[in-house]
C-alpha positions in Angstrom: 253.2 181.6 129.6 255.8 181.3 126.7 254.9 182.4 122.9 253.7 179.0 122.0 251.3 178.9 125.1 249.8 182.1 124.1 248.9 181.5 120.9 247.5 177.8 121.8 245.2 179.5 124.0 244.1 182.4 121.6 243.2 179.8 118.6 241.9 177.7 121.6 239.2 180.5 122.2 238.5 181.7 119.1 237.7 177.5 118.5 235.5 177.7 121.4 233.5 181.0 120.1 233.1 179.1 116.8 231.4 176.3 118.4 229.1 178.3 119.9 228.2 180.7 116.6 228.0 177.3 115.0 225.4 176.0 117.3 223.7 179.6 117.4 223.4 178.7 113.7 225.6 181.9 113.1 227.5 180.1 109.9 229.7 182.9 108.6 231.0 183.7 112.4 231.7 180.2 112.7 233.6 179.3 109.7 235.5 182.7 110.1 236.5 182.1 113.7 237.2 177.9 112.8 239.8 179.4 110.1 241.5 181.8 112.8 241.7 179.2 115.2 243.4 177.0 112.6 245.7 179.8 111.7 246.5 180.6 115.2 247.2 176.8 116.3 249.8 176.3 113.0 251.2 179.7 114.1 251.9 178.2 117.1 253.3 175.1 116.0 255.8 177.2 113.5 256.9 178.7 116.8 257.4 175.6 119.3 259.7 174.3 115.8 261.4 177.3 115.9 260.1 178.3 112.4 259.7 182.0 113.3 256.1 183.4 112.8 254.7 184.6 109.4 252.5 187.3 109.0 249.8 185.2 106.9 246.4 184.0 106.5 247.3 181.4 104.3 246.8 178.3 106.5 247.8 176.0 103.3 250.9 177.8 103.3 251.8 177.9 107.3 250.8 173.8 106.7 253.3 173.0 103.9 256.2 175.3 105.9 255.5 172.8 109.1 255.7 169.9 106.8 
């Protein structure tokens, strides 16, 4: 599994584990683990462009850098 796969299946679980907490009615959990998977899958993207990776949580930022 490359660097790209890896972190596509890491924001993949954390999206699945949202789900869940959101359906457990578990807000906070949720939205916390929906902005990690977000950050996670634009991490990955930066890395299948060949954009490096960024130590951030700014998923605005990681956005406008893919752009």
């Amino acid at each position: 599994m490359n660097e790209f796969q890896l972190w596509m299946k890491k924001a993949e679980e954390d999206f699945e584990v949202a789900i869940l907490n959101l359906k457990n009615k578990k807000y906070n959990y949720a939205a916390f683990l929906f902005q990690q998977a977000t950050e996670k899958a634009l991490k990955a993207v930066m890395i299948k462009r060949g954009l490096g990776l960024l130590k951030t949580h700014d998923c605005f930022g990681l956005a406008k850098r893919i752009k």
